[in-house]
C-alpha positions, -999 to +999 in steps of 0.1 A: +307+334+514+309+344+477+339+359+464+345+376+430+375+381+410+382+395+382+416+401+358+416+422+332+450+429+310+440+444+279+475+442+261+472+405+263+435+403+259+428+386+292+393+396+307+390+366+332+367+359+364+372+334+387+343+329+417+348+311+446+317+302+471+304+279+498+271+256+492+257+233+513+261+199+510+239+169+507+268+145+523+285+167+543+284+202+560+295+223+532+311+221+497+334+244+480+316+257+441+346+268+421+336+284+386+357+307+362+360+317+327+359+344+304+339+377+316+313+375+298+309+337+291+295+309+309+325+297+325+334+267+341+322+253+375+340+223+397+328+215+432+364+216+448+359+194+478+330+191+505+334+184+542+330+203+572+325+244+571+361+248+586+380+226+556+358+243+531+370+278+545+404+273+543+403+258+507+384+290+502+410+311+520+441+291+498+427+301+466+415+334+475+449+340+480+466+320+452+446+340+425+456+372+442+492+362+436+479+356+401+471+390+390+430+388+399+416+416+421+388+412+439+355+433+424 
């Protein structure tokens, strides 16, 4: 699962991404990569949480739908 956002509002010079994906996990079944930034940039990247594939898909699915509500379309 890799999802891409993006959020572009040139008035207020925002070009933003925000990337949301599953990776396995050493200690667990599957961990939840976080990165985001500015397009163009490097970003940042957090590893949100890691457990079993079902906890790591709803995480996924919660802030899928909290950036959404934040102005970011998906690209």
């Amino acid at each position: 699962m890799d999802i891409h956002l993006e959020k572009i509002d040139a008035a207020r010079n925002c070009y933003r991404f925000y990337e949301i994906s599953l990776a396995p996990d050493l200690f667990a079944e599957a961990a939840l990569v976080v990165r985001w930034g500015r397009i163009g940039g490097r970003g940042r990247v957090r590893v949100a949480g890691s457990g079993s594939l079902r906890e790591a898909q709803d995480m996924a699915t919660r802030l899928l739908r909290l950036r959404l509500r934040h102005g970011y379309a998906l690209r």
